[in-house]
C-alpha positions as CSV (number, residue, x, y, z in Angstrom):
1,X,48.1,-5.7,184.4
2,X,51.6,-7.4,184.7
3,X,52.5,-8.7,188.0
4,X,54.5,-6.4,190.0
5,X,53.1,-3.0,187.9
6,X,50.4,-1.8,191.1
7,X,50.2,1.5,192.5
8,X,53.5,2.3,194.9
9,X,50.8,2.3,197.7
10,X,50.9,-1.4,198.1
11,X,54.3,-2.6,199.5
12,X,56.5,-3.9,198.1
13,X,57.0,-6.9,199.7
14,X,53.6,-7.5,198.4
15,X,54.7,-6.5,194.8
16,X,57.6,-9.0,194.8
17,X,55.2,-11.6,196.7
18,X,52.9,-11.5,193.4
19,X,55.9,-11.3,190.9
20,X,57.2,-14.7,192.7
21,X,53.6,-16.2,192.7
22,X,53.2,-15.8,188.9
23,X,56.7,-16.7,187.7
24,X,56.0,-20.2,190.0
25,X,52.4,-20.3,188.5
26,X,52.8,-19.9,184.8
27,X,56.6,-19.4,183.7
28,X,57.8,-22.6,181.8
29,X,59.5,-25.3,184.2
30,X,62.7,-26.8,183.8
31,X,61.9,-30.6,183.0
32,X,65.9,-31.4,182.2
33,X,67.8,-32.5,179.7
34,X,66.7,-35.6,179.1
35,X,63.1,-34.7,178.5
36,X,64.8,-32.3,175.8
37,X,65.6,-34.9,173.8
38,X,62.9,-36.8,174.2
39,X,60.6,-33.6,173.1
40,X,62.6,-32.8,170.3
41,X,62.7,-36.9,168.9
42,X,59.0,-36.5,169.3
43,X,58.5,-32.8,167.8
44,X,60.4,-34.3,164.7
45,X,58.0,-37.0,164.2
46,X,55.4,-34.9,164.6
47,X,56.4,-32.9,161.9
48,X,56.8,-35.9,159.7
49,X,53.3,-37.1,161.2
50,X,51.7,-34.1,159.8
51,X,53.6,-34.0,156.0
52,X,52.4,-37.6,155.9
53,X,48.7,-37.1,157.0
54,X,48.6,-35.2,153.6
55,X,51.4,-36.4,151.5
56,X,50.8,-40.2,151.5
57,X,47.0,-39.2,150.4
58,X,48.1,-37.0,147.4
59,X,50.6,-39.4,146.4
60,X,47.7,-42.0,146.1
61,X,45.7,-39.5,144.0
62,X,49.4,-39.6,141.3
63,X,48.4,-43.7,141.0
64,X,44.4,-43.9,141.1
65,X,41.6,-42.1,141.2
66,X,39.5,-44.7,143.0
67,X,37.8,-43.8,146.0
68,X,37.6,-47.2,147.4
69,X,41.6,-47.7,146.8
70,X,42.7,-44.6,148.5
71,X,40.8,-44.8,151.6
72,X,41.6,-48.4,151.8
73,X,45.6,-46.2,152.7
74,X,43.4,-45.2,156.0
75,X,42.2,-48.4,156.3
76,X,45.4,-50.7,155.9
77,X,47.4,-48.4,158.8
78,X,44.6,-49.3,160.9
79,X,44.4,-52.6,160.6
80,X,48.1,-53.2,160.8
81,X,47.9,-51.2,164.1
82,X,45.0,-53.5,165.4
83,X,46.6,-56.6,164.8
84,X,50.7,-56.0,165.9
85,X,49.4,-53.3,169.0
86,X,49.2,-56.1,171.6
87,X,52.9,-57.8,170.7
88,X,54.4,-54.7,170.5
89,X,53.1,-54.1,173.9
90,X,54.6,-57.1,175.2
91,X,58.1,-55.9,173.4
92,X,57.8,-53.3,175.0
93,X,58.1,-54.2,178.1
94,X,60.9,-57.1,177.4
95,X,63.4,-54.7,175.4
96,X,65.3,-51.4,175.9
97,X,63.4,-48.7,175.4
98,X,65.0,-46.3,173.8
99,X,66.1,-49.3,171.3
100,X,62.6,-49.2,170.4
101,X,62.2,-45.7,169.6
102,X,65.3,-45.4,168.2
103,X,65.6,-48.4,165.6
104,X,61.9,-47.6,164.3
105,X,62.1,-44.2,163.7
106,X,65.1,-44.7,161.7
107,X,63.7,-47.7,159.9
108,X,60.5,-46.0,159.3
109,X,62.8,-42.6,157.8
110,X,64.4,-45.6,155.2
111,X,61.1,-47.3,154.2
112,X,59.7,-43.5,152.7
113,X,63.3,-42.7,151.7
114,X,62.8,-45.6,149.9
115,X,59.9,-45.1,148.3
116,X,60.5,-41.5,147.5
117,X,63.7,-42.9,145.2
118,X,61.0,-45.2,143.8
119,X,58.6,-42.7,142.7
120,X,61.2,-39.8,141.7
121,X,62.8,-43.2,139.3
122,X,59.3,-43.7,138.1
123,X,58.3,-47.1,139.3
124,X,56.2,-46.2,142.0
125,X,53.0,-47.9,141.9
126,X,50.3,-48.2,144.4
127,X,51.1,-52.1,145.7
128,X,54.3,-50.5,147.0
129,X,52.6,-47.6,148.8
130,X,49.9,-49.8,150.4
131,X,53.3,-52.4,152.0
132,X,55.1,-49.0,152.6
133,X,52.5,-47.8,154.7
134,X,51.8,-51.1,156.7
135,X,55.3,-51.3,157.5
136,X,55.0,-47.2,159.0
137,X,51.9,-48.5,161.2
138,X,53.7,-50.9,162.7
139,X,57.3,-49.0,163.6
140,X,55.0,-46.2,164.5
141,X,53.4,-48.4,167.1
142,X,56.7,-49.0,168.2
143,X,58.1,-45.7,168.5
144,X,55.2,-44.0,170.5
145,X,54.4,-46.9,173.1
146,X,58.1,-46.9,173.7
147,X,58.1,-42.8,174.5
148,X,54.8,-42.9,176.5
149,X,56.4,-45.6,178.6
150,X,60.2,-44.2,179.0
151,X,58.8,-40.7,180.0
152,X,57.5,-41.8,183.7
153,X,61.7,-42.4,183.6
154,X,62.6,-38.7,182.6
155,X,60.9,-36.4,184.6
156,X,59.1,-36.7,188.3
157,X,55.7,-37.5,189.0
158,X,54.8,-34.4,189.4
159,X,56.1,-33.0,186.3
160,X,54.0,-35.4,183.5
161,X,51.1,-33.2,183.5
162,X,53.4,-30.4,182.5
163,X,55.6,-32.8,180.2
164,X,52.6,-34.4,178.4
165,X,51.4,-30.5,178.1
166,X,54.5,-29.6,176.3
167,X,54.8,-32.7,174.2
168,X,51.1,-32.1,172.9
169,X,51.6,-28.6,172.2
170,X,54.3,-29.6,169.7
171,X,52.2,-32.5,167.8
172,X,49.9,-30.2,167.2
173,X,51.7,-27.2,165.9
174,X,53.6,-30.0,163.9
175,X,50.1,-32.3,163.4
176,X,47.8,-29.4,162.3
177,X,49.7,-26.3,161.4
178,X,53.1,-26.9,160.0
179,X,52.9,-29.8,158.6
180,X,50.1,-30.6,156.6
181,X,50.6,-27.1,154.3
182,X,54.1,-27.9,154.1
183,X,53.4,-31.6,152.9
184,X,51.7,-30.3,150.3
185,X,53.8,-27.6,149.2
186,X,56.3,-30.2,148.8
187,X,53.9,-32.6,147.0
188,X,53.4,-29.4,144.2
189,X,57.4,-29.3,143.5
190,X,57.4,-32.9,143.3
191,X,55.7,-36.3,143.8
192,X,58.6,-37.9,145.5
193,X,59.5,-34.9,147.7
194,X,57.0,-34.8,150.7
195,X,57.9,-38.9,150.5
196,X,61.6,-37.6,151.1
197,X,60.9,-34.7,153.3
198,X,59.2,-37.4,155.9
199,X,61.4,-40.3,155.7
200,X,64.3,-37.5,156.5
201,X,62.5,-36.3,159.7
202,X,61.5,-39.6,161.0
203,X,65.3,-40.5,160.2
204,X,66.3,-37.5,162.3
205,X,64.3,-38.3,165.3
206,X,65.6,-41.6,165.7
207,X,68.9,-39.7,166.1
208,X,67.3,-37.6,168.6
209,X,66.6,-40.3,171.1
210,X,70.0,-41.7,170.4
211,X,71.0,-38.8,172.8
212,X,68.4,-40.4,176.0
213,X,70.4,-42.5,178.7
214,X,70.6,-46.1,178.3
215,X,68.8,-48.1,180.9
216,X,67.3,-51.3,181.2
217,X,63.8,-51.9,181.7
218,X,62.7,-52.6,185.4
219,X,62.6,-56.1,186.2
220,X,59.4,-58.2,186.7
221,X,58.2,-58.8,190.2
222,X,59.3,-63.2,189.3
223,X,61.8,-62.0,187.1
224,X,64.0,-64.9,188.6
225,X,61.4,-67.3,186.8
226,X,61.8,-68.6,182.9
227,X,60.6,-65.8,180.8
228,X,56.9,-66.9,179.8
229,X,55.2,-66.8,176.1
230,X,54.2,-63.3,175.1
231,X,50.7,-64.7,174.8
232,X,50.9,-65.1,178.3
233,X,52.5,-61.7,179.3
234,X,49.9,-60.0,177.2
235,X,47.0,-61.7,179.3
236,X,49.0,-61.2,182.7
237,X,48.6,-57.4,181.0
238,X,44.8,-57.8,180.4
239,X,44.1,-59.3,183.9
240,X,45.9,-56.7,185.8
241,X,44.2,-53.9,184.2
242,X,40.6,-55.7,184.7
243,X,41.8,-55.4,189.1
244,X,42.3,-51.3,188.4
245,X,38.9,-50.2,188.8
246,X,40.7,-46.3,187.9
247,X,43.4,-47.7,185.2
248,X,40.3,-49.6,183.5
249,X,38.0,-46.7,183.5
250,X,40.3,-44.5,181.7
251,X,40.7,-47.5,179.1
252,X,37.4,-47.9,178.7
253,X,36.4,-43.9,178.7
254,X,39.1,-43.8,175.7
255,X,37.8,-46.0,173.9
256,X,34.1,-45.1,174.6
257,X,35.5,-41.3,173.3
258,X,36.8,-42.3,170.1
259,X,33.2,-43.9,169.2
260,X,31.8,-40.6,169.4
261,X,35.0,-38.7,168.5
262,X,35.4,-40.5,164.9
263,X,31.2,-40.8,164.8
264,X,31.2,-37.1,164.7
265,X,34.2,-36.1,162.6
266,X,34.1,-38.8,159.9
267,X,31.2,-36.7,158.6
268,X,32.2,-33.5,159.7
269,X,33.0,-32.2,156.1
270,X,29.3,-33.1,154.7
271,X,28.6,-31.2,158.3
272,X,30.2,-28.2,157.3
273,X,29.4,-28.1,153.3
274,X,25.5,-28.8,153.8
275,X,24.7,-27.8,157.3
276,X,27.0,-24.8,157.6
277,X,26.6,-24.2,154.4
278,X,30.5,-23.8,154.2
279,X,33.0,-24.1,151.2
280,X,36.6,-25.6,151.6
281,X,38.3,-22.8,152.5
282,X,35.6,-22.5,155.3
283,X,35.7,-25.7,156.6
284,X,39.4,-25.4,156.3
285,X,39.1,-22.5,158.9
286,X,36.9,-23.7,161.5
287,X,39.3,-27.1,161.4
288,X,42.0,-24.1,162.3
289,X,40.4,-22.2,164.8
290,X,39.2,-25.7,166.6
291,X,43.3,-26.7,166.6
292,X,44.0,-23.3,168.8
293,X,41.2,-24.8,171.5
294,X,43.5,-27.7,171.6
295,X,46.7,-25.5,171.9
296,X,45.4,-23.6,174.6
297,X,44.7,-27.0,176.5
298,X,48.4,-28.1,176.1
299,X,49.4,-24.7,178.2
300,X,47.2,-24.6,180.6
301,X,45.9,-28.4,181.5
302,X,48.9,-28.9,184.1
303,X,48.2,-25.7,186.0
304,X,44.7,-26.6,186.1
305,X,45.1,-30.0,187.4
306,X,47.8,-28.4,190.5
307,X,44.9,-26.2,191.1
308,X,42.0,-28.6,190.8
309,X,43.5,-32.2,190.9
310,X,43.0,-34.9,188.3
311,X,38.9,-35.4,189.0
312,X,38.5,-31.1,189.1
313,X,40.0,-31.5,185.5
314,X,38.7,-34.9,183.8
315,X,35.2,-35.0,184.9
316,X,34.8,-31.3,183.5
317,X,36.9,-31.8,180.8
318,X,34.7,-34.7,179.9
319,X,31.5,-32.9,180.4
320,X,32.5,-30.5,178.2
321,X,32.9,-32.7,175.4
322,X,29.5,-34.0,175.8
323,X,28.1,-29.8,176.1
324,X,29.9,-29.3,172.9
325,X,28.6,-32.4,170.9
326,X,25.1,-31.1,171.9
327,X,25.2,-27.3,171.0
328,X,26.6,-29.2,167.3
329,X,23.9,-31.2,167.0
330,X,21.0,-28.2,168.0
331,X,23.6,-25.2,165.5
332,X,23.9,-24.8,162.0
333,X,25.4,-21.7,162.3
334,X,29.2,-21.6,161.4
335,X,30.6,-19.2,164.2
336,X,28.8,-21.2,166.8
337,X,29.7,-24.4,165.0
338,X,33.3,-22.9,165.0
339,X,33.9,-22.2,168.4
340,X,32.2,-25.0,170.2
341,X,34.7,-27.5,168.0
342,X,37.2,-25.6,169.5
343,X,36.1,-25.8,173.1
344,X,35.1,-29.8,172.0
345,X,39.1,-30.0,171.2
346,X,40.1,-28.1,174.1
347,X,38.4,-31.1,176.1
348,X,40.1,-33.6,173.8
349,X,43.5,-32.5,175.0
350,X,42.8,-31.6,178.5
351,X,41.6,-35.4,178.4
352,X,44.6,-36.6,176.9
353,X,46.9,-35.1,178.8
354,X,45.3,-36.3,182.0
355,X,44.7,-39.4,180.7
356,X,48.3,-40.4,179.5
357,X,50.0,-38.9,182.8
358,X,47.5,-41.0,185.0
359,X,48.3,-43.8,183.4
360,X,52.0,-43.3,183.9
361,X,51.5,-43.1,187.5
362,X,49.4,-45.3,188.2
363,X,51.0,-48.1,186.1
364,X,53.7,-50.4,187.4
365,X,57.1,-49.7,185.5
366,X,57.2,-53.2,184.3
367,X,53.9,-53.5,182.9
368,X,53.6,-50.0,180.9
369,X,54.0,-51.4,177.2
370,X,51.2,-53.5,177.7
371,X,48.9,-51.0,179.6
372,X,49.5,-48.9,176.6
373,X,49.2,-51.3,174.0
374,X,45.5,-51.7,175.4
375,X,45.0,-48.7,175.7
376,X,45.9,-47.8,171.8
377,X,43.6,-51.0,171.0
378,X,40.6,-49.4,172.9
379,X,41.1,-46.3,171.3
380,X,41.5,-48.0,167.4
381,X,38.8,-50.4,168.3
382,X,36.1,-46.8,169.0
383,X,37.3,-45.2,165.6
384,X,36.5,-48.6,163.6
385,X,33.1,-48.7,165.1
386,X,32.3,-44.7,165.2
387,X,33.4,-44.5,161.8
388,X,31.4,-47.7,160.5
389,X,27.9,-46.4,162.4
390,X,28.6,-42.5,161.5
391,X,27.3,-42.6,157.7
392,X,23.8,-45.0,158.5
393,X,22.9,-43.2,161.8
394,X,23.3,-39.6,159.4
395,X,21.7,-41.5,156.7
396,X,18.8,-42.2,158.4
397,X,18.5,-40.1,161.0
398,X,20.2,-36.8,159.2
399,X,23.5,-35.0,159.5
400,X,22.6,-33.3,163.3
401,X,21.8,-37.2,164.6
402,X,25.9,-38.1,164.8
403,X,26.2,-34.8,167.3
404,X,23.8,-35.6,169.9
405,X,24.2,-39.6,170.1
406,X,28.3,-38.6,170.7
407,X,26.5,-35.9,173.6
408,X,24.8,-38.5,175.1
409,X,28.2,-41.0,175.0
410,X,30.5,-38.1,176.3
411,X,27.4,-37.9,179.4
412,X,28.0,-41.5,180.1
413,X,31.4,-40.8,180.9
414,X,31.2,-38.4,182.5
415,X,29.6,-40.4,185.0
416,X,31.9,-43.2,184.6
417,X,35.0,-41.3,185.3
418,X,33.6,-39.3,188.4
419,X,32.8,-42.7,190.0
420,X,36.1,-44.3,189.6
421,X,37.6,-41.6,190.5
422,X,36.2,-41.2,194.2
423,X,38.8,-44.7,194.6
424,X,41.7,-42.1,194.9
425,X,40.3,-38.8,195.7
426,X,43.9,-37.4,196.5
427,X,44.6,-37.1,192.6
């Protein structure tokens, strides 16, 4: 029933009481114009995120049809990550922000700009893909720890549930429905086109946050004091997050969740084929319908936290997760299997978004690029381990085996997270 629509027994005061209740509850919130640009910078990226995530891949498969060369793509933008996530942290925190989101989105549009020229010229080659893509791990790096930490700047306290909301419901339109089919449309008109369509939106997204207000970054508590080594301000990072009990749980939760996140899904298609007993376009649809769980989560995470507060959404969220990785491990039926992915993706986002707007307010201004550069290297650290254990645990211990270990991790933190989160049970 629409709000306002009851029989003209109940008063109207009452009527226009409920109207005003709903429109407060669930009509979109002004978050300003600032955050505008900001969500629009990142919606491009997105978009370019998601072209790339099946572009880069396809182009690989135009050089080589070596297994080993084109997953070593995967494993080359990780390792980049690894090794320049800490410095850029530290960055981070020393230059202007929006100078860093700025300058490597626009760097990173004229790297695959770049390369597209060199493959539509014909002397692509696979060397020059591999340095390509290192060099878009590390700007990208760049780019996002700079958002993360500028949007604390942009919108109120209050409002970064809501904000994160609205910035994840855009990757993921971008991430998992616009932009992958698109990238490869483009990659069947040419080789050299997805290449261009990419290094155009990251191009136009650095434009984008041209448009955010210049402001320096806040200054250090001895910022009269020489400026120390970044080997020192990364470990004056490291030891304050060790004194958060709360800030180091959700660190440590991340990282603990990306073990049994990448455990799970790095075998998910041999899942799906042999368990399910699924084909590619089937395991193509329940990859769809677990995206919409996550969509859902982006609308409705930030009302659910006013309602409920950060522990009435994270401790469930969490123990959701670990209900879903169960009922995969004891299902081999493909409707089940399909909709407790998408409840285990609701909880991903619903995480997420929790997780990221805790962080930015619980984290002193000065120190965010280096809270999030840890936080990224937890996170990156769990999907190198989950993904190196996830093929001998299912080799040995079959396909179910990855599902159930990942229940049992997701049950650990849920107990983790409820006790460090009785240290500020106003959230």
């Amino acid at each position: 029933m629409i709000p306002g629509s009851q029989s003209p027994a109940v008063p109207t005061w009452k009527r226009v009481d409920t109207l005003l209740t709903w429109e407060l509850e669930f009509a979109p919130v002004a978050l300003g114009r600032d955050f505008r640009w900001l969500w629009s910078g990142n919606a491009a990226g997105n978009l370019a995120d998601g072209i790339a995530f099946v572009a880069i891949p396809l182009v690989a498969t135009s050089l080589t049809t070596d297994p080993t060369l084109i997953a070593g793509l995967s494993l080359v933008y990780s390792a980049v990550r690894m090794l320049f996530v800490v410095p850029v942290g530290v960055i981070v925190d020393r230059v202007d922000r929006r100078l860093l989101m700025w300058v490597p989105n626009v760097l990173r549009g004229v790297v695959l700009l770049v390369l597209s020229i060199a493959f539509a010229s014909g002397v692509g080659s696979l060397p020059l893909l591999y340095l390509a893509f290192a060099l878009v791990g590390v700007l990208e790096i760049s780019a996002d720890n700079a958002a993360v930490s500028v949007l604390p700047d942009l919108v109120d306290d209050e409002d970064l549930d809501r904000a994160n909301g609205r910035i994840a419901s855009a990757q993921l339109v971008a991430d998992e429905f616009v932009g992958p089919p698109f990238g490869g449309f483009l990659f069947s008109i040419a080789v050299a086109a997805p290449l261009a369509a990419t290094g155009a939106l990251y191009a136009a997204a650095g434009v984008l946050f041209l448009a955010l207000p210049r402001r320096s970054n806040p200054p250090t508590p001895d910022a009269g004091a020489p400026q120390p080594s970044m080997w020192r301000e990364a470990i004056e990072g490291g030891t304050w997050l060790q004194r958060q009990p709360l800030v180091l749980a959700l660190a440590l939760t991340g990282g603990l969740a990306s073990i049994a996140y990448m455990m799970t899904f790095s075998i998910l298609v041999l899942y799906a084929t042999e368990t399910l007993a699924l084909d590619a376009t089937g395991y193509g649809v329940i990859l769809a319908v677990s995206s919409l769980g996550g969509l859902l989560a982006s609308v409705v995470t930030a009302s659910l936290r006013d309602k409920f507060g950060y522990c009435g959404v994270v401790v469930p969220a969490l123990l959701l997760g670990s209900l879903t990785m169960v009922g995969l491990f004891f299902t081999s039926n493909a409707y089940a299997a399909a909709g407790l992915l998408a409840a285990y993706i609701f909880h991903v986002t619903a995480w997420n978004i929790c997780a990221v707007s805790l962080r930015q307010r619980l984290v002193p201004a000065y120190l965010r690029g280096r809270q999030n550069s840890l936080f990224k290297l937890s996170g990156l650290i769990g999907l190198v381990v989950g993904a190196a254990i996830a093929g001998p645990i299912a080799t040995v211990g079959g396909l179910h085996l990855p599902f159930g270990i990942a229940g049992v991790i997701f049950a650990g933190c849920v107990a983790y997270m409820a006790w460090a989160l009785r240290v500020k049970p106003d959230l």
